[in-house]
N, C-alpha and C positions, 0 to 999 in steps of 0.2 A: 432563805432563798426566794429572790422571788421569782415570777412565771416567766422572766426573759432567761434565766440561765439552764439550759440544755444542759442532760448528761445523757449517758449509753443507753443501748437499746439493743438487745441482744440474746440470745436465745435461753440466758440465766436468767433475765429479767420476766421470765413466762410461769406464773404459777398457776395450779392444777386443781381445779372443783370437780363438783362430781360428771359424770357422761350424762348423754343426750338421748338416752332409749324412752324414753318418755314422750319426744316431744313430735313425733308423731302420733302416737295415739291419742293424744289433748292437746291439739296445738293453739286451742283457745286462751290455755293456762300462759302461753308464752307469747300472742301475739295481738291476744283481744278477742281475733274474729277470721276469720276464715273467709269474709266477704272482700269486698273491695278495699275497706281500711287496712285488712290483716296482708292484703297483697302487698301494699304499698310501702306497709311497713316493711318488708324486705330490702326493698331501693333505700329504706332510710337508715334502715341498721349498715349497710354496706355502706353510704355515704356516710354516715357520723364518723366511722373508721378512718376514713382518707380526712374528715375534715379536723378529726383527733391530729390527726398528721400536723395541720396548718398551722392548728392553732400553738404545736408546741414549737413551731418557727423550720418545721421538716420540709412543708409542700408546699405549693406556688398556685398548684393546675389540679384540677380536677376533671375528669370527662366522663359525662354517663349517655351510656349510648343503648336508647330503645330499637332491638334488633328485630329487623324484619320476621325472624323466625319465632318471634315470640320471647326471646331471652332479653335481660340485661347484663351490661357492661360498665364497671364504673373503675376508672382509673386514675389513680394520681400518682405525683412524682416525689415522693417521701422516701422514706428511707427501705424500705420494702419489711414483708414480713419474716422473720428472722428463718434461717431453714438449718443448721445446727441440731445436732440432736439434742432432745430434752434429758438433762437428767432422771424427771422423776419417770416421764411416758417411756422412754426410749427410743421413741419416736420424735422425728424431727420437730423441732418447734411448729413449723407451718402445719403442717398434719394435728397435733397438738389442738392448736388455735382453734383450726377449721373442723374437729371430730369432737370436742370434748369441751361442754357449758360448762360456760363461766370462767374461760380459760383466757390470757390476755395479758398485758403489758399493764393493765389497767390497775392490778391490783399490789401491784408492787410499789414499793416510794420512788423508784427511777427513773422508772419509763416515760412517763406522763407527769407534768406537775398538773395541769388537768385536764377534763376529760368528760365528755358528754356523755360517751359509751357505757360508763361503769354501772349503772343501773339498768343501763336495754337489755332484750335478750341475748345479746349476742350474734355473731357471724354465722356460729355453729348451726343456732337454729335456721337460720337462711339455708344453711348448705343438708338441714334436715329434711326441710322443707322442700326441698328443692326434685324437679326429677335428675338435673343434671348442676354439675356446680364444676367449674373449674379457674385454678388459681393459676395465675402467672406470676413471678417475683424477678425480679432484676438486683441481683442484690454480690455482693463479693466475686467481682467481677463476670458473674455468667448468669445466664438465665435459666432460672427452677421451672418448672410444674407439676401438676398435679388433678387429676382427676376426679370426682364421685361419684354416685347415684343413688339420692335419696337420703343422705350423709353418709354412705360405705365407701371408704377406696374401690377405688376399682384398678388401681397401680402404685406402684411407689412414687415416691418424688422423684422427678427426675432433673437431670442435670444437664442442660443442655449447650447450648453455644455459649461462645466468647459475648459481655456486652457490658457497654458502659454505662456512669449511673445506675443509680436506685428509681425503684418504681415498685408497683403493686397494683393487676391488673386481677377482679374478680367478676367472674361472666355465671350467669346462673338461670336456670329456666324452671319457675314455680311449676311446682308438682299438680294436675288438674285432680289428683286425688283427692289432694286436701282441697285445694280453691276450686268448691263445685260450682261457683258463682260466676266462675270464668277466672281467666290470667290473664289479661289486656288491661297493660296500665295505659291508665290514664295521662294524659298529656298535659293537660290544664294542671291535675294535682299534682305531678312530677312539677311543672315549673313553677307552681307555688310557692313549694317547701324548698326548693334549689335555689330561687331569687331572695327567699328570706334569709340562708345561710351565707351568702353573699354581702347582702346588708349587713351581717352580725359579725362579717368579718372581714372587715377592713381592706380592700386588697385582693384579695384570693380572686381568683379566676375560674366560674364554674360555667363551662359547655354542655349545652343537652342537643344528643342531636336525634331525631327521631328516621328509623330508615324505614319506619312501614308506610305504606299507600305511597302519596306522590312526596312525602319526606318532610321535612321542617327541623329547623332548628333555633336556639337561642344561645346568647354567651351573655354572663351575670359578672360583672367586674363593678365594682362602687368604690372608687377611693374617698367619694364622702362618707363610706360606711354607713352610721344611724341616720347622720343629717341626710343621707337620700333616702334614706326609709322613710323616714318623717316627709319628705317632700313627694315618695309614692304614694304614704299614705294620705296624703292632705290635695291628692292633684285633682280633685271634684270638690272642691271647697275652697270656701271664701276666705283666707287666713285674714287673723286680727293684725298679725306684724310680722311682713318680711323677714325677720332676722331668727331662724334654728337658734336655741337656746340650745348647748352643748356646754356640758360636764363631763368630766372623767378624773379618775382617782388610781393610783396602785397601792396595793400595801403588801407587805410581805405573803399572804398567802389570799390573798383577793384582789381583783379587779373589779371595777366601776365604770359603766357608761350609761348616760343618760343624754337623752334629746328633747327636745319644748317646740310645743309651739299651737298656739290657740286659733282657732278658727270661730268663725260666725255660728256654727250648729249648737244645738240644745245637749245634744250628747257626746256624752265623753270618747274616747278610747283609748285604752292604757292597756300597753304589749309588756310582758315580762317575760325571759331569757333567765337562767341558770346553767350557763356553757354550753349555748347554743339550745338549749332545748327549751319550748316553751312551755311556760309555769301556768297554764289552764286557769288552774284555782288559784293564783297568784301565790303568798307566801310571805317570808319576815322580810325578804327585798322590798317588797310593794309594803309593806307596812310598814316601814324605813322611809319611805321617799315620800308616801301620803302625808305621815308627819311632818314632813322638814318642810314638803311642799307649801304643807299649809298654815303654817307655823313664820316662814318668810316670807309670804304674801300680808300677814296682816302687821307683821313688826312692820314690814315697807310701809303698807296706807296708814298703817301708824303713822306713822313718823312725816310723812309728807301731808300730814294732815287732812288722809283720802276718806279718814274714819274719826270719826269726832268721838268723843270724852263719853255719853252716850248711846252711840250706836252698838251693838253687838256685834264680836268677832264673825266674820265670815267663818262660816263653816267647809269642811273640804270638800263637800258635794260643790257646793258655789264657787269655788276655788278652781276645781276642776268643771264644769262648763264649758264644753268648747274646746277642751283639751286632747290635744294629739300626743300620747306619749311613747316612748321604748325606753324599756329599761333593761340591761344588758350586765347580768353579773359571772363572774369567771371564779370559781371557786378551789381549792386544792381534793376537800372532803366535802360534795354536795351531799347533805342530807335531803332526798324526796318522801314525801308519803305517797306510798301504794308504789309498783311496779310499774304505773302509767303514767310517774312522775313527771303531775302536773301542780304541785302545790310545794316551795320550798319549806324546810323549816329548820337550816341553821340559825339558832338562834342568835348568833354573833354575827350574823348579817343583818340584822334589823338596825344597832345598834350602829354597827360601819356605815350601812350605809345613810341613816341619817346623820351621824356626825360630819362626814362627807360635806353632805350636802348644805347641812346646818353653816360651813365654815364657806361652800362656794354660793351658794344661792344668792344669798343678801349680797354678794360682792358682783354678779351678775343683773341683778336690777338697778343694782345703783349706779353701774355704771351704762345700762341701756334704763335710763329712768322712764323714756318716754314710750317704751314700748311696754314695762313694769306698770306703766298707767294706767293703759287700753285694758291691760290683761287686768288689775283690779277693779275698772269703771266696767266690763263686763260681769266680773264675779260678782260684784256691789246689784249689779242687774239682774243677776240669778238667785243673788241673796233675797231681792222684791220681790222676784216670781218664784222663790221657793214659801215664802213668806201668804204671798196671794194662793199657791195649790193647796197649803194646810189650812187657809180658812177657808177654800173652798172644799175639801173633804168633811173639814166640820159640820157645817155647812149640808154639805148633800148626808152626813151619819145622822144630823139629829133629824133628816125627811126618812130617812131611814135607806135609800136610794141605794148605798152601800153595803146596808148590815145584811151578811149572807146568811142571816137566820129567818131576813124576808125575802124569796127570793122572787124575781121579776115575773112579773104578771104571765108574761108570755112565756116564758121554761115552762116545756112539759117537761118534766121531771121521769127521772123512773124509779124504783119502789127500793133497788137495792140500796144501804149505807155503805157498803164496803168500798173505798173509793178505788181498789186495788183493782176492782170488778163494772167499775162506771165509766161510762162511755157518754161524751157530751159533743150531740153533732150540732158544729155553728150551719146553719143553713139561709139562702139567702131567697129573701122575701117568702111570703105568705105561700103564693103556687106551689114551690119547694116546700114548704112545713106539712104540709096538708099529707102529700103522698107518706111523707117521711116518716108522721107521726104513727099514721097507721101500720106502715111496713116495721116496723124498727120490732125490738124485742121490749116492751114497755118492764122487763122485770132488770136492765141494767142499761139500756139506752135513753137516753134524755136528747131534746129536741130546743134548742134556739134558736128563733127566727132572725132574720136582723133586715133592717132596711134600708136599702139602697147601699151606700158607698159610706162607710166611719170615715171618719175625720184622718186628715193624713199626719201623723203625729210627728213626722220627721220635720215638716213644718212649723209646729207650734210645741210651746211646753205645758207640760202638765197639768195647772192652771185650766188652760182649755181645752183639752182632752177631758177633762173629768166634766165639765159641760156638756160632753155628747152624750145624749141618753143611750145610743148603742155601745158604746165602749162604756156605760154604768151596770148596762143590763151585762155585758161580757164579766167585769169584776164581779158582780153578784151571784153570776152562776156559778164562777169556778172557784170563790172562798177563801182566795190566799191574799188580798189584800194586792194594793199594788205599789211598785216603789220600794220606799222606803220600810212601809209597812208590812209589803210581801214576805208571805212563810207561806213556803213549799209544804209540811207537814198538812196546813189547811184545804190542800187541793181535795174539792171531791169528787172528782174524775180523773181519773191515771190516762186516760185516752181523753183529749180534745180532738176531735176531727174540723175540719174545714172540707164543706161541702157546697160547692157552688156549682155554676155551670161552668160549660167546658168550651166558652164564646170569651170575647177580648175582654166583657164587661167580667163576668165572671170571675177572671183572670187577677185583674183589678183588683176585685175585690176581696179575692183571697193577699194577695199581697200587702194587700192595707192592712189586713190582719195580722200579716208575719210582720207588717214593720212593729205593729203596736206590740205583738208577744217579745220581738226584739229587744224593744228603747224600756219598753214597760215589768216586761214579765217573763224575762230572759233564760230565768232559773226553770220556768217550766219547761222551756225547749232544751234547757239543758240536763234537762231529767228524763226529756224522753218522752216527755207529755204529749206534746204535738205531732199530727198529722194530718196528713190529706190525703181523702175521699179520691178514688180514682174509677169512676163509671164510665162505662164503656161509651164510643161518640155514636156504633152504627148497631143496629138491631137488624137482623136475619133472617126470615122463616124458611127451612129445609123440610119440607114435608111438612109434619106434624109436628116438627122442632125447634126449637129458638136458639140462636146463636149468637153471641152480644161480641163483638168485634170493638178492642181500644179504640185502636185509632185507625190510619187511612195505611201503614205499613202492614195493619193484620186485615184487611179489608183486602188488599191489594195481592197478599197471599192468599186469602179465600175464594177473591175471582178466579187465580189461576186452577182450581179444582171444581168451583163450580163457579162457570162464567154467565151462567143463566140467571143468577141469585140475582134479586131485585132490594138491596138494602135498606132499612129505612136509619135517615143520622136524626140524633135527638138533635134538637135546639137547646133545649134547658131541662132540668130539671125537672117544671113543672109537665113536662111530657108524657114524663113517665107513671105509669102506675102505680097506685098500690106495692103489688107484689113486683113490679121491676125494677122498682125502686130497692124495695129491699133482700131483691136476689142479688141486682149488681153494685149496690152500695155498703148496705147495713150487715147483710146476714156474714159471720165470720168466715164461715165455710167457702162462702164463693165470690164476697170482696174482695177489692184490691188496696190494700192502705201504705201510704210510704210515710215511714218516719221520719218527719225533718231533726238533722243532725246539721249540728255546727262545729265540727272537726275545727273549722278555719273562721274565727274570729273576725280576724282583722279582715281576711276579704269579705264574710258577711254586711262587715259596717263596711266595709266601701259599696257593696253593690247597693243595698239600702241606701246608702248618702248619696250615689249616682241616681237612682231611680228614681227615688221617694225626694230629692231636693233640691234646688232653686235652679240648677248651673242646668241650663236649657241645653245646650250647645255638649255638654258631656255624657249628658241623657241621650241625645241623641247620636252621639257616637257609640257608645256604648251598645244602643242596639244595632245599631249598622254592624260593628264587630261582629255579635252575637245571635244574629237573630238565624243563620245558616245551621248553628250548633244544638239543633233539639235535646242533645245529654245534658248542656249546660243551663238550658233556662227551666226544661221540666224538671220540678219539685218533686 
């Protein structure tokens, strides 16, 4: 069978795992986190649902509507949720679904040939989680509902008027019990995740409409599906060739879609997809298409004689350079590793999808041969300057610049080895190290100075990045090698901090640094490693007492109680003391540190390739956009 032939969906099609009394009292074990992600993730479990609907050829529309009262709304026109009593519950299917984990159409051969849902936690825990949750269905000619609180009925299903078509309307309002972090979602990350499921599916129709404050909305429709994702991702860059490379394949229990397309930047980016859900840690898809990728790029310069008798294969680091990709596979049985099913590993997708690929690739360059060219005369250019960064590491190893067993003159170090326990603050210029040094806990904090502004790596490759003596002394303090050579296991600080000033230069200068942990040393921010210092801008005296005020919002509160207070704002760093430095920076008790997290990849490299690269004129829209948005640009 394969994924275009529909069958029944119906309240037999619903089998029964265990309930849901658990997932209040651990609702980390089902959603992550309880913070702003674990929120979000609510809106996404409910929308995978309707967009389960799309994909098996049910829904058209979808509408999620952020309600002024704090609730969400997401609606589509599929076939609705079945309302039928259950066999095994006795209870209606709909009650079924929405009371009792792991319960769903999903696990049956019928319902779904596939299916993004089958691994999330489910509806239920939405409707757990929730202070209020209610269902609407449109389904055998009349309209259902049904109420909860907290996941308990609070009524039966009910049966109400006369009404035509199918539909499935779920409205819900996160419990402030569980989210002590607040329930206000986010608008940026709601249309993030909604424009990317859009992309990934051809067609569909997704509205977001937000009714809080003075309102906003968006509508997400792509009939170029991948080829406009590749063209939203690539719209701050300089592409090597006009023309979306687009592949796709069906076989009886998988689908295939792949987009190309190379631009002028030093770094890559490569999206992977597993029915609609993206693959983090990538998977045997992505190990599939690296292969074939780079496997038909050198039979081409083979053969057009781009690569001489001589020269060495291009490698797929050099192959990929410049590379914009997505890769979009649709499975019957995903196998994910872990619960946060970010890594595939059917093992009979590696092997699909490079044979796939192996049979369209070589048939797509050869007949765009002259854009097949550029993309090799690039790679061939990546190949020199991967070529020129390994003798220049040699190079700076045998001065010893790299070996983290000498480490850089200027690391004050601290005495712990446990790196589980080591804390390594980047700090900027001399003035700044001085206070730091002294303030810090010297039995687990460590101190690097750095000067002026590192090199902006989003510009330049590697090569000459490892030229900067500030980005050698950064590789030497932190031990994991960089690149290629990078292992996480060697970090000897679990905490990198970035401590700079809280001025435009400052700003700068931490950002040069996020590009370089970015492009260079990714795996640390994705470990968790990285953070930034957040020291307050104004200082206080109330009597005999000091009051360290963020910014001009807690300032602007503190004048309305004491409008006498005569504030002092730091300039920098070097301001501060000793000990104020390390009451409002360093000491664990009463800093403030935010961990940078990269939930969202691919907008990460776009904000990076906006900011950090050549395209003047996108740089500067981009902050014209954003510069009103303090949630979005503070780190």
């Amino acid at each position: 069978m394969t994924l275009d032939q529909m069958t029944s969906y119906s309240a037999s099609d619903i089998k029964v795992l265990p309930g849901v009394e658990a997932v209040r009292h651990r609702p980390g074990m089902y959603i992550g986190t309880t913070g702003p992600r674990g929120l979000h993730h609510l809106i996404w479990e409910v929308v995978d649902n309707a967009v389960d609907e799309a994909m098996a050829g049910y829904a058209t529309t979808i509408k999620v509507v952020l309600r002024a009262d704090g609730g969400c709304r997401v609606t589509d026109n599929g076939r609705g949720i079945p309302v039928a009593k259950h066999a095994q519950t006795k209870k209606s299917a709909l009650t079924t679904v929405l009371t009792t984990l792991h319960s769903g159409g999903k696990f049956e051969e019928g319902a779904y040939t596939v299916s993004g849902g089958l691994h999330g936690v489910g509806i239920s825990v939405v409707n757990a989680l929730s202070a209020q949750f209610e269902a609407k269905v449109v389904r055998n000619g009349f309209e259902w509902s049904q109420s909860f609180e907290r996941g308990k009925e609070i009524g039966p299903l009910n049966k109400g008027r006369k009404a035509r078509g199918t539909s499935t309307t779920i409205t819900f309002w996160p419990d402030p019990e569980i989210f002590a972090e607040g329930v206000d979602f986010r608008y940026e990350t709601v249309t993030q995740r909604l424009r990317e499921l859009a992309f990934l599916n051809q067609g569909l129709e997704i509205d977001l409409v937000d009714e809080r404050g003075e309102g906003r909305s968006d509508t997400f429709h792509y009939k170029g599906g991948l080829r406009d994702f590749i063209l939203h991702l690539n719209s701050s860059r300089e592409t090597l060739h006009g023309r979306i490379l687009y592949l796709e394949d069906e076989a009886p229990d998988s689908e295939l879609q792949v987009a190309l397309q190379w631009t002028n930047a030093f770094s890559e980016n490569l999206l992977s997809f597993a029915n609609n859900i993206k693959t983090h840690e990538g998977g045997t898809h992505e190990e599939g298409f690296r292969t074939a990728l780079t496997k038909a790029i050198n039979e081409f310069a083979r053969a057009k004689g781009l690569l001489k008798e001589k020269d060495s294969n291009l490698t797929g680091e050099d192959v990929r350079e410049g590379l914009t990709a997505v890769i979009s596979v649709k499975v019957r049985n995903p196998q994910f590793e872990g619960q946060t099913k970010t890594k595939l590993g059917n093992t009979e997708l590696r092997s699909y999808v490079q044979k796939s690929l192996n049979r369209m690739l070589p048939e797509w360059l050869e007949r765009y041969s002259s854009d097949a060219r550029r993309i090799v005369a690039k790679a061939r250019s990546a190949q020199h300057a991967r070529e020129a960064a390994r003798k220049a590491r040699d190079v700076i190893r045998r001065k010893s610049l790299l070996d983290s067993s000498r480490l850089p003159g200027k690391l004050v170090d601290c005495s712990s080895r446990d790196p589980s326990n080591a804390e390594l603050f980047i700090v900027e210029g001399d003035s700044a190290a001085g206070p730091a040094k002294n303030g810090r806990d010297s039995k687990f904090q460590a101190v690097l100075p750095i000067r002026g502004k590192i090199l902006n790596v989003e510009k330049a490759r590697l090569a000459k990045a490892l030229q900067n003596k500030e980005i050698q002394a950064l590789i030497t303090a932190i031990g994991t090698g960089i690149g290629d050579d990078f292992e996480i296991e060697k970090a000897r600080y679990h905490k990198v901090v970035l401590l700079t000033d809280a001025d435009v230069d400052g700003a700068h200068i931490r950002t040069l640094l996020l590009t370089f942990f970015f492009r260079h040393m990714r795996p640390l921010i994705e470990a968790g490693y990285v953070y930034i210092a957040a020291p307050p801008l104004y200082r206080v005296k109330v009597g005999k007492k000091v009051v360290y005020l963020a910014d001009e919002a807690e300032l602007d509160a503190f004048k309305e109680t004491h409008p006498k207070a005569r504030p002092t704002r730091f300039k920098g760093l070097g301001e501060m003391n000793d000990s104020e430095l390390g009451e409002t920076a360093l000491q664990p008790s009463t800093r403030t540190l935010v961990q940078v997290e990269m939930e969202d990849a691919a907008g990460a490299d776009q904000v990076f390739s906006t900011l950090m690269g050549g395209d003047v004129a996108a740089r500067k829209e981009f902050i014209q956009q954003n510069a009103g948005d303090i949630r979005f640009l503070d780190i």
